[in-house]
C-alpha positions as CSV (number, residue, x, y, z in Angstrom):
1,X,177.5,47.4,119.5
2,X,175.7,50.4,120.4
3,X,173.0,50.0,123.3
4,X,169.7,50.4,122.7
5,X,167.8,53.6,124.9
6,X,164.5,52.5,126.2
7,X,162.3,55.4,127.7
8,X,160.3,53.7,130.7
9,X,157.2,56.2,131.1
10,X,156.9,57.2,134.7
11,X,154.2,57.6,137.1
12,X,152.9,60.7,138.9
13,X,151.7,60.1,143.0
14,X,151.6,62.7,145.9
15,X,153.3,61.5,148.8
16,X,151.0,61.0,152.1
17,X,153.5,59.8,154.7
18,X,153.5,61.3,158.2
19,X,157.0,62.8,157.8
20,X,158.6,65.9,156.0
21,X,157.5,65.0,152.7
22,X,153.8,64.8,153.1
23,X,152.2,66.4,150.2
24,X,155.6,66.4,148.0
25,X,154.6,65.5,144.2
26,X,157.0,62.7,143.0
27,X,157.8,61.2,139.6
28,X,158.5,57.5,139.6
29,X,159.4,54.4,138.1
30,X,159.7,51.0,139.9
31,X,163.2,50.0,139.9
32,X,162.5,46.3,138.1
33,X,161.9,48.1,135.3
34,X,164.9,49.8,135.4
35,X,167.0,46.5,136.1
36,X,164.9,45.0,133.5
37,X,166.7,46.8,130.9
38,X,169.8,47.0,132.2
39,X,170.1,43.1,132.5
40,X,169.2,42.8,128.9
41,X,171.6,45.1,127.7
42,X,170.3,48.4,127.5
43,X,170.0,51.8,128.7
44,X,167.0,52.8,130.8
45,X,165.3,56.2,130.5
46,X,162.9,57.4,132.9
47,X,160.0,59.5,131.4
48,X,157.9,61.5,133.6
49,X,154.4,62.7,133.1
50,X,154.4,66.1,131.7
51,X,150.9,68.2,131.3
52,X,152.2,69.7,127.5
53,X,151.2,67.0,125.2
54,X,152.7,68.9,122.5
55,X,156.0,68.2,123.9
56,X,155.6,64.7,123.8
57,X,157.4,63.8,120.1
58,X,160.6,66.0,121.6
59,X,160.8,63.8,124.6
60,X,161.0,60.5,122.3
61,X,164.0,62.5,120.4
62,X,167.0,59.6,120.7
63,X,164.9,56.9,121.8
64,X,165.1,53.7,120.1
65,X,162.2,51.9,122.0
66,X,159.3,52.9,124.9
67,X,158.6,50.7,127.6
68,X,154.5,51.8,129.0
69,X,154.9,50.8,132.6
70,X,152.0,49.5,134.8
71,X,150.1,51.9,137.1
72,X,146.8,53.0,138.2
73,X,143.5,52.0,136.5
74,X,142.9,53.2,133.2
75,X,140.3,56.0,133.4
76,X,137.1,54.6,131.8
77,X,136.0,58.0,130.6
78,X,138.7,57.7,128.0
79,X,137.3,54.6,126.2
80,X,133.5,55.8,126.4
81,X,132.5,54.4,129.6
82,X,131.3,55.5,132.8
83,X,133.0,54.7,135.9
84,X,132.0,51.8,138.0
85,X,131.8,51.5,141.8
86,X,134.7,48.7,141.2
87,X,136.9,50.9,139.2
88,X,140.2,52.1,141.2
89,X,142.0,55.0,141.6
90,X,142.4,56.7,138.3
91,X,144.9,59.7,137.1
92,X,143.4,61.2,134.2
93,X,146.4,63.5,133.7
94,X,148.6,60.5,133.5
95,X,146.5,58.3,130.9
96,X,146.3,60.7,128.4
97,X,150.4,60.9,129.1
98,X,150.4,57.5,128.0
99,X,148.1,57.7,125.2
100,X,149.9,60.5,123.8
101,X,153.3,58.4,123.5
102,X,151.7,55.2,122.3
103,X,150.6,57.9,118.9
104,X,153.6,59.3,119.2
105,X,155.9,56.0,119.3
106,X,153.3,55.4,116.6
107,X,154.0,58.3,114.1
108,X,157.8,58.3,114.7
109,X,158.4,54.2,114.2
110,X,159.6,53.6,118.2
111,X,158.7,49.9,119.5
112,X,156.6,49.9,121.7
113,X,156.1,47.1,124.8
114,X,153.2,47.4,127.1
115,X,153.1,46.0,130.6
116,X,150.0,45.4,132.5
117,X,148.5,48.7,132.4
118,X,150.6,49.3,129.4
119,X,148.5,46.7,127.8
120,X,145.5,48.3,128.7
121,X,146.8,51.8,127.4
122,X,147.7,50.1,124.1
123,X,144.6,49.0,123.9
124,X,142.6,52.1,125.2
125,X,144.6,54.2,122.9
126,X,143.3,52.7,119.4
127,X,139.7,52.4,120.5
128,X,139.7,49.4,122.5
129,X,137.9,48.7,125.9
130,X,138.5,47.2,129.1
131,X,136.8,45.6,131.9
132,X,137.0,47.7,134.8
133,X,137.0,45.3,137.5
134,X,137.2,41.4,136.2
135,X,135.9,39.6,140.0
136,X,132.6,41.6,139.3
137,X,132.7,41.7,135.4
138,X,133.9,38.7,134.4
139,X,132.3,35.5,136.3
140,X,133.8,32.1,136.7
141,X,137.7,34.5,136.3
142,X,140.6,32.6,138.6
143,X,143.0,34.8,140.5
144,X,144.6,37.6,138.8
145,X,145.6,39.7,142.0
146,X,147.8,37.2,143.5
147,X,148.8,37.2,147.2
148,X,152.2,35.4,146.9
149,X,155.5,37.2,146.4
150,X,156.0,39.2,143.0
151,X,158.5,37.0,141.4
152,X,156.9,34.0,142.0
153,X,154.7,32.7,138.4
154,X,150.9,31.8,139.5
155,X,149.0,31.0,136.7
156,X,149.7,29.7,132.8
157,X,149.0,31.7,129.6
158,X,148.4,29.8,126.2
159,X,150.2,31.9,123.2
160,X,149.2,32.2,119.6
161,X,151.6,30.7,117.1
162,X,153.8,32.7,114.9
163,X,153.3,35.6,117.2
164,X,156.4,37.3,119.1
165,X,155.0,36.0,122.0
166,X,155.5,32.5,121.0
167,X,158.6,33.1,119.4
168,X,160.0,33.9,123.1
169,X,158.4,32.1,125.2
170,X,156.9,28.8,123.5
171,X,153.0,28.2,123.1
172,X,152.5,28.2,127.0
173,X,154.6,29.9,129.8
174,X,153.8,30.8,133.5
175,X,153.3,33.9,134.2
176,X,152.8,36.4,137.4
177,X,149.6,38.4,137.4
178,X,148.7,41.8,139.6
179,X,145.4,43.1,137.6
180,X,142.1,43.6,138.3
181,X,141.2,45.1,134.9
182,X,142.1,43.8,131.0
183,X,140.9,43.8,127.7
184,X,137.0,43.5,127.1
185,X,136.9,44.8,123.2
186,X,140.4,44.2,121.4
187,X,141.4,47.4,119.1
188,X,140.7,47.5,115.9
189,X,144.2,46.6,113.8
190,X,145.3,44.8,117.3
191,X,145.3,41.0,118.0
192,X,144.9,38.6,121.1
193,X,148.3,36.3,121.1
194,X,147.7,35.2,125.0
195,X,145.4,33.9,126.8
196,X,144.9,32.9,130.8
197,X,143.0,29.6,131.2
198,X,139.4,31.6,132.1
199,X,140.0,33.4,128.6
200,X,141.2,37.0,130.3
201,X,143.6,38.5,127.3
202,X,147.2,38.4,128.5
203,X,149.1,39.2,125.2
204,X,148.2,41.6,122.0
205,X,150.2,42.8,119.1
206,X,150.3,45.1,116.3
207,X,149.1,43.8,113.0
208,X,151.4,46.1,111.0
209,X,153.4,49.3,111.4
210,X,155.2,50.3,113.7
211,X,156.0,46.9,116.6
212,X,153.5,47.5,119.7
213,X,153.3,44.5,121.7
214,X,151.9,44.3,125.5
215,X,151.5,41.8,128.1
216,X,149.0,41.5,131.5
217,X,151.5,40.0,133.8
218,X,154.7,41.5,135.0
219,X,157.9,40.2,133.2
220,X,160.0,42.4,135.2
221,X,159.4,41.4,138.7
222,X,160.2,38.1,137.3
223,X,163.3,39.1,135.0
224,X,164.6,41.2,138.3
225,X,164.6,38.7,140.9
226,X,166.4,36.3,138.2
227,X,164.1,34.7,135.9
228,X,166.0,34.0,132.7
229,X,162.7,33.2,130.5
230,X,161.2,36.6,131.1
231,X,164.7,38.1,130.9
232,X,164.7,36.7,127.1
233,X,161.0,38.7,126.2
234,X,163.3,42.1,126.9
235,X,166.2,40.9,125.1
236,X,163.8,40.3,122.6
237,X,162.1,43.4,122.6
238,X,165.6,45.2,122.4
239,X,166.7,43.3,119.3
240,X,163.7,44.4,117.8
241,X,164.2,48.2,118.8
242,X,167.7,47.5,116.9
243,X,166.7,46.0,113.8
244,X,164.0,49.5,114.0
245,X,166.6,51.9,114.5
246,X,168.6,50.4,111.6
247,X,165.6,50.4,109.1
């Protein structure tokens, strides 16, 4: 069986380390992502942020799904908001990257999955809003920046039925959770499938077209350090970029 090729889009930081590389500009991925997709059985490509948009459908050439990797905050400017005190660092340069694929996956039939800020990217990039910063947005919210090792589930979603959510991980699952943003205003043609217990969207999919699906928590910190449940959600997500690629 021929392995799936999953382009994880990279990040963009400038290294500021007291040593010889101060200043060096560095493409990135986190390396669970890239074990992620290895463990389920496919072949991880890393995707950096380029500046020419226009080269963005050439980049996806071969690519039989697109992983949107988390990050920085999402810059509020691009959904029609000015930028609160709360807000975090932002790369403008690197959002509209990410937007970019997501209409490009779009046009050219590539699954998509979203992860934590891929969620919020997803979302962003079909007219959707966010909440900035949920402790001062979003009263009565429980921890969603936790303080216990990465791997290590914190908190319970509930998930919608007959969703592909649900059809992975049940109606309920634990879940990790390293966000101080998420979805305010779902996008139009999108739907919430997950929920955390104070209501904060963890899950949305696609209604039709071309499969986008994104999650707020981190399935591959969990799938990395050996968690077989969130290992499943990428096999899953490769089947479906096979049963795409032979459509």
């Amino acid at each position: 069986m021929t392995k799936m090729k999953i382009g994880l889009l990279g990040n963009f930081e400038q290294m500021d380390t007291n040593d010889v590389f101060i200043g060096t500009k560095r493409a990135y991925v986190n390396q669970d992502y890239v074990d992620s997709i290895s463990l389920a059985g496919g072949i991880p490509i890393i995707l950096p942020v380029i500046s020419d948009l226009d080269d963005v459908s050439d980049m996806l050439s071969g690519l039989d799904g697109v992983i949107v990797t988390g990050g920085a905050d999402m810059d509020p400017l691009l959904y029609g908001e000015q930028v609160l005190p709360s807000c975090g660092m932002c790369d403008t340069n690197t959002d509209r990257f990410f937007l970019a694929v997501i209409h490009a996956c779009d046009v050219l039939s590539i699954p998509v999955f979203g992860i934590c800020k891929g969620l919020q990217a997803i979302n962003v990039a079909y007219g959707g809003t966010l909440y900035q910063d949920i402790p001062s947005q979003y009263p009565h919210a429980i921890q969603h920046d936790q303080k216990r090792p990465r791997e290590q589930a914190t908190h319970a979603i509930s998930i919608q039925q007959d969703s592909f959510l649900a059809g992975v991980l049940g109606k309920e699952a634990m879940v990790n959770s390293w966000h101080h943003q998420s979805v305010k205003d779902i996008a139009d043609g999108f739907h919430v499938t997950a929920k955390a217990p104070d209501g904060i969207v963890e899950g949305i999919e696609k209604d039709d077209g071309t499969f986008m699906c994104g999650v707020q928590f981190h399935p591959e910190m969990m799938t990395a350090c050996g968690n077989k449940q969130m290992l499943s959600l990428f096999k899953a997500f490769l089947h479906v970029c096979e049963e795409a690629h032979h459509d």
